[in-house]
C-alpha positions in Angstrom: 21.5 -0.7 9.0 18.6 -0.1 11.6 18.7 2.8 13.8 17.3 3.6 17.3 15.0 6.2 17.9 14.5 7.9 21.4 12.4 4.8 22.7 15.6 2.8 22.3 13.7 0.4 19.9 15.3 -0.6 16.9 14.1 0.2 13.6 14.1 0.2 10.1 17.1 2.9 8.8 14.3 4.9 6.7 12.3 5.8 9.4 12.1 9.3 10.0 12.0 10.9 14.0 8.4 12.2 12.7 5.9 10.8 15.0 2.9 9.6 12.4 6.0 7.9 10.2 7.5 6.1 13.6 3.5 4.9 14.6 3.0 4.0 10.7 6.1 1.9 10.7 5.3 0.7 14.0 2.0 -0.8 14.1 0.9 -0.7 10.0 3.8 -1.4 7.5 4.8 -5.3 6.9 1.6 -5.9 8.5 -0.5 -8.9 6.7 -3.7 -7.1 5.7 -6.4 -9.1 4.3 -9.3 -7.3 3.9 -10.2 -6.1 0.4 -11.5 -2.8 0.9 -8.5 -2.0 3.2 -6.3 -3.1 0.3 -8.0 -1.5 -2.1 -7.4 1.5 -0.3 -3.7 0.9 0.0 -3.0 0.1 -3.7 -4.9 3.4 -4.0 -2.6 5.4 -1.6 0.6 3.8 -3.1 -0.5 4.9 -6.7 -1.0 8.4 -5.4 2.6 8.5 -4.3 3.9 7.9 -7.4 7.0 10.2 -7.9 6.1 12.0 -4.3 7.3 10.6 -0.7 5.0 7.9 1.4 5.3 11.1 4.5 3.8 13.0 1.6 0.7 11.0 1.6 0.8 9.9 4.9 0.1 13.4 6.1 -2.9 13.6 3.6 -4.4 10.2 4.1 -7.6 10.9 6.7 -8.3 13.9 3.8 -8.3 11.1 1.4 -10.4 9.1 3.1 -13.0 11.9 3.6 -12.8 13.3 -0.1 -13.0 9.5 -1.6 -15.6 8.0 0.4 -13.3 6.2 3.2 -12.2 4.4 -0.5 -15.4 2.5 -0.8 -15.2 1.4 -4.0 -18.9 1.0 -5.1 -19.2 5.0 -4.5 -15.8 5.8 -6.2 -16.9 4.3 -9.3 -19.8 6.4 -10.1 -17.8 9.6 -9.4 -19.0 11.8 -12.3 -16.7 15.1 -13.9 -18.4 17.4 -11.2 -16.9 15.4 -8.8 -13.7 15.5 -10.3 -13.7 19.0 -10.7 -14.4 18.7 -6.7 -11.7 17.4 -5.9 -8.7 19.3 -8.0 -10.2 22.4 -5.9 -9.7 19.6 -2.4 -6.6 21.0 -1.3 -5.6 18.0 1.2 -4.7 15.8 -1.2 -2.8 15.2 -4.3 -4.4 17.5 -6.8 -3.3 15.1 -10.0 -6.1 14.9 -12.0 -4.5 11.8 -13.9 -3.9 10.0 -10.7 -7.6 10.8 -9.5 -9.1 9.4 -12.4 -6.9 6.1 -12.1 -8.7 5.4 -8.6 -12.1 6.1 -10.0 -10.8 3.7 -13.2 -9.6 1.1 -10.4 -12.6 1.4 -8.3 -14.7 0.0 -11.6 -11.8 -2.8 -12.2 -12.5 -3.7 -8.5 -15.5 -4.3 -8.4 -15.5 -6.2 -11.8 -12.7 -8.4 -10.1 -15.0 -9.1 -7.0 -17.7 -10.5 -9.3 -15.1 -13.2 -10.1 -13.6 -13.7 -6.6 -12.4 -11.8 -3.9 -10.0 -8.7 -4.2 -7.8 -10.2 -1.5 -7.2 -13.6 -2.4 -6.4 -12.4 -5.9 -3.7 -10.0 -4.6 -2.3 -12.9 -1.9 -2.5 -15.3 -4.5 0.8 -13.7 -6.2 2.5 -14.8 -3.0 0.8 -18.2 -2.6 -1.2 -16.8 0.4 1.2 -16.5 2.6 4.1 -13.4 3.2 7.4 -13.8 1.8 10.1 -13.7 4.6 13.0 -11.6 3.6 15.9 -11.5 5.7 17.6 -8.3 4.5 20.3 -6.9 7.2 20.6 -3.0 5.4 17.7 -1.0 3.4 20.3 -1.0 0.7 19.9 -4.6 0.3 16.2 -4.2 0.1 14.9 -4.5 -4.1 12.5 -2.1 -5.7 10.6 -4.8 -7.0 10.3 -8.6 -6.9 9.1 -11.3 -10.0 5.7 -11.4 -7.4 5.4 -8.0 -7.9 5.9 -7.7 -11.8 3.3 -10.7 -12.2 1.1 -8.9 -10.0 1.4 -6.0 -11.9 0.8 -7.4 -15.2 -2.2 -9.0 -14.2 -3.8 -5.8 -12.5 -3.3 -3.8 -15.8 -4.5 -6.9 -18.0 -8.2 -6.3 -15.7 -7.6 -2.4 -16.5 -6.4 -1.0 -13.5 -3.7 2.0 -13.7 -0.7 3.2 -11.7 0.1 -0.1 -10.8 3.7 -0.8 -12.3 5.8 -3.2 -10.4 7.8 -0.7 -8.3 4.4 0.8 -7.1 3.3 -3.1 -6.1 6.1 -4.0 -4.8 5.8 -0.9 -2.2 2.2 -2.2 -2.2 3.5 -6.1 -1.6 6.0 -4.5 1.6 3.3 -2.4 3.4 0.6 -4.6 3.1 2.4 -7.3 4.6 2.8 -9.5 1.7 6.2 -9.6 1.8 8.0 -8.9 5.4 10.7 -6.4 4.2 11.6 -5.8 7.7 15.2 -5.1 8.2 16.4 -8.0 10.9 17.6 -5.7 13.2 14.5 -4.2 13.5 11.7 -5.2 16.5 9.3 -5.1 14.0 10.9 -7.4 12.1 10.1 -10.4 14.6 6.5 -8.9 15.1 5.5 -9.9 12.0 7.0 -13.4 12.1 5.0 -14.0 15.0 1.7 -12.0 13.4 2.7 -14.4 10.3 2.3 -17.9 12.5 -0.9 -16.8 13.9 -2.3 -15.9 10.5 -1.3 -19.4 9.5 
């Protein structure tokens, strides 16, 4: 069920009254996104959440962008153990040494994938390169992952990248706009129809 906030809009029920969560759900999530590097950075963030809350990263995400290069993936690959060791000691972000080697591991795979073809048209290719319209009335409704999102998965860790089960890209698929997830009673809901037929 969607709720209102103060504004009066109507949004998503999971939508917290914190200000960067409202402007996040607002203006970024469902989204289509189509540049690589921007993705890239996404898949990144959503593997960093991994057992932790999106606020949780949220909060931390212009200190991620600082620590890892604004997530350019040409730099993160040659980050050596002294860098590593850099970062556990960076204390706004996620200090998970197994997750920070995974982005470093998935900057290399991405750039490997690029030599082939882009990073973006291999991730919208999973959804034929257009979003999947949902039309999901309650968050309880809403999966935790799709067939789109297991085949995505599967193919990511066939190139070598990590922390990218399906649960993690489907969250992946919903914020990057791949799939409009969108409960209809939300104004963002239509939004992204309309972003959607421009886009096509």
């Amino acid at each position: 069920m969607t709720k209102r906030c103060e504004d009066v809009k109507q949004r998503c029920a999971w939508v917290s009254a914190d200000p960067d969560y409202v402007a996040y759900h607002d203006f970024e999530w469902g989204r289509p996104k189509y540049d690589s590097q921007e993705l890239f950075e996404l898949l990144c963030l959503e593997g960093m959440q991994a057992g932790l809350s999106w606020i949780t990263i949220l909060k931390r995400r212009s200190s991620f962008r600082e620590a890892f290069d604004h997530f350019d993936p040409k730099r993160m690959s040659a980050y050596s153990e002294q860098k590593i060791e850099h970062l556990m000691k960076n204390k706004g972000i996620i200090r998970n040494r197994l997750k920070i080697k995974a982005m470093i591991t998935n900057a290399q795979m991405y750039l490997a994938l690029e030599k082939q073809q882009s990073f973006s048209d291999f991730l919208w290719s999973f959804t034929g390169g257009t979003p999947i319209i949902h039309h999901y009335k309650e968050a309880e409704a809403i999966p935790a992952s799709s067939k789109a999102s297991l085949l995505m998965s599967k193919a990511l860790k066939q190139r070598g990248f990590k922390f990218v089960g399906e649960t993690i890209c489907y969250a992946f698929m919903q914020a990057s706009g791949m799939v409009n997830d969108h409960e209809t009673g939300c104004f963002c809901y239509s939004q992204c129809l309309t972003t959607q037929d421009k886009a096509n």
